[in-house]
N, C-alpha and C positions, 0 to 999 in steps of 0.2 A: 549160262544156264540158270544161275541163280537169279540174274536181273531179272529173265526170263520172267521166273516163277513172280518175283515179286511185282510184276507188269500186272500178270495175270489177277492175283491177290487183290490189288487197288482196282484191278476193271469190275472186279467180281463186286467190291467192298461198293464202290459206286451204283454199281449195278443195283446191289441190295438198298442201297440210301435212297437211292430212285426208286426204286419197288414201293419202298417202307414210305416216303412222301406220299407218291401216288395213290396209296392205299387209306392215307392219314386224311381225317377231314378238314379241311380248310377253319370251320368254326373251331375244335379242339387248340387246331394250329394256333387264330388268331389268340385265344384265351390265354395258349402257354403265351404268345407274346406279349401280349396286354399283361401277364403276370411276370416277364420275365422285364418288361418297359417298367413295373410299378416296382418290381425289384431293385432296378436300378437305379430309379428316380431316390427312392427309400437310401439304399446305396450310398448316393451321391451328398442327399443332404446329411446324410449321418458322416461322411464323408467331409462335408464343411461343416458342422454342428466341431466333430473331433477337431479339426484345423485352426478352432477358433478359439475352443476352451483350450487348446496346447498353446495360442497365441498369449490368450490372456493368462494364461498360465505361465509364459515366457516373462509377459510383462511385469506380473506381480515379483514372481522369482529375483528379475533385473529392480524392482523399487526395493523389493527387500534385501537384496544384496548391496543397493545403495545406503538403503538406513543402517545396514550392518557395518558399512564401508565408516559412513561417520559418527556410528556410535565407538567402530577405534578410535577413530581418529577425536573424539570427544573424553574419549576414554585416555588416551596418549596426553592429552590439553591437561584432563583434569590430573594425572599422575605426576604431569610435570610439577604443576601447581603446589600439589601435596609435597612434591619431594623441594621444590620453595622453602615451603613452609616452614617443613621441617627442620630445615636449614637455619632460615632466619631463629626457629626457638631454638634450637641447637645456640645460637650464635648471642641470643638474649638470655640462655641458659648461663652460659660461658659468661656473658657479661654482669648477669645479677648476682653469680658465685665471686668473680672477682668486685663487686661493687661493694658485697657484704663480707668479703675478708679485708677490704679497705674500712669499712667503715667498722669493723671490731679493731682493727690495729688503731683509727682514729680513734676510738671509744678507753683503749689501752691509754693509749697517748696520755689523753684529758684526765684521766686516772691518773695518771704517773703525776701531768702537772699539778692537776688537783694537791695530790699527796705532797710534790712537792713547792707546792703553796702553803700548804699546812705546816709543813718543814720550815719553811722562809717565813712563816708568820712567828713561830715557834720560838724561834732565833731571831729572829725582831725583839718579839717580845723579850728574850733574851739580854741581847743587846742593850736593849730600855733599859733595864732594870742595872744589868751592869756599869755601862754609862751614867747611870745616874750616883751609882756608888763611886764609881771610880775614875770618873771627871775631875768629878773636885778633889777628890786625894792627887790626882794625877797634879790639879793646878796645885792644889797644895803643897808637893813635890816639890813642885817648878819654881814653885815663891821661895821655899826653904833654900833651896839650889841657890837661886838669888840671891839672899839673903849673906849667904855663904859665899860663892863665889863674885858676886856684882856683875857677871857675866848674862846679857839677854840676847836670846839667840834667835835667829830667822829661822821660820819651819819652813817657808816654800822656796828652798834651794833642791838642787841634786840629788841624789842620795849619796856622792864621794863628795861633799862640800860641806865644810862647816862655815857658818858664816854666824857673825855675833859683834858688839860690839861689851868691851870691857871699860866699866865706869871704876878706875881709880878712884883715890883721894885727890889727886893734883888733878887729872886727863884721862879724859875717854879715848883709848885704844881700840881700833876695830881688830875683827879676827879673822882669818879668808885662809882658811887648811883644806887643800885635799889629799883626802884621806888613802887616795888610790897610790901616789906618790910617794907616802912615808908609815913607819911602822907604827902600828897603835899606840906602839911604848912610846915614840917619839911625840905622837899627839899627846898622848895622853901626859909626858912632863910639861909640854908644854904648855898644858892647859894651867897645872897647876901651880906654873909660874907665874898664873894672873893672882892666885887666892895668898890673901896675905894671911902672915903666921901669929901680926899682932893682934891679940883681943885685948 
């Protein structure tokens, strides 16, 4: 029943299309088409106009997703580079602080030795001056000693060796004591078993 109706409905609805055609003039007809053809045509190239600027739009999109691509990747190069850098003066840092506490300790040094150049000139000149007083008392000493004992003694022996030889009145006696061996007292009478007692 219902198919029925809706049979009915569409015979009716064609019916009417067909009336409404037949009634319609062919000129009005052709104009809608001519205008419905330029519609389309319009349509169609607005239709590839859009397809084209979204192409080119695709493309520019994709060159500048590529320049963005290696402005990272130029950007990643150049941070490497910095962080290099930084390293190396990090490390020429490190090395000019330890170049210049070397070269203040070396500066100390030359200080010290300077100073103690000054010291060693000081005591030179010391020396000089002493030496020159008390050499000759020293020889003096020495000649007296002689004089006294008759005994003249080697200086470049040992330091536990006495070595000398003793000039008598008859005969020269040599002397060869070390000193490591026997007590002082012992040397020492024996020494002055060389000095005679007559004047």
């Amino acid at each position: 029943m219902a198919q029925g109706h809706k049979f009915q409905d569409l015979e009716e609805s064609g019916e009417t299309l067909v009336a409404f055609i037949n009634s319609s003039q062919p000129d009005k007809l052709r104009r809608v088409n001519d205008e419905h053809l330029t519609l389309f045509e319009q349509h169609t190239e607005t239709t590839k106009t859009a397809t084209q600027i979204l192409q080119e739009l695709a493309q520019i999109e994709e060159s500048a997703s590529r320049r963005l691509l290696d402005k990272e990747e130029e950007k990643k190069q150049k941070q490497t580079e910095l962080d290099d850098l930084e390293e190396q003066l990090k490390q020429c840092t490190a090395r000019s602080q330890i170049s210049d506490s070397e070269l203040q300790l070396l500066q100390r040094e030359l200080e010290h030795l300077r100073c103690a150049e000054n010291d060693l000139e000081s005591l030179q000149n010391e020396v000089d001056e002493d030496t020159t007083e008390v050499i000759p008392s020293a020889v003096y000493v020495a000649q007296v000693y002689y004089l006294i004992t008759k005994i003249k003694w080697e200086y470049d022996t040992q330091p536990n060796i006495l070595k000398g030889v003793h000039y008598g009145a008859d005969l020269a006696t040599p002397i060869n004591i070390d000193t490591s061996t026997r007590s002082r007292r012992n040397v020492s009478n024996q020494l002055w078993g060389f000095v005679s007692t007559k004047f």
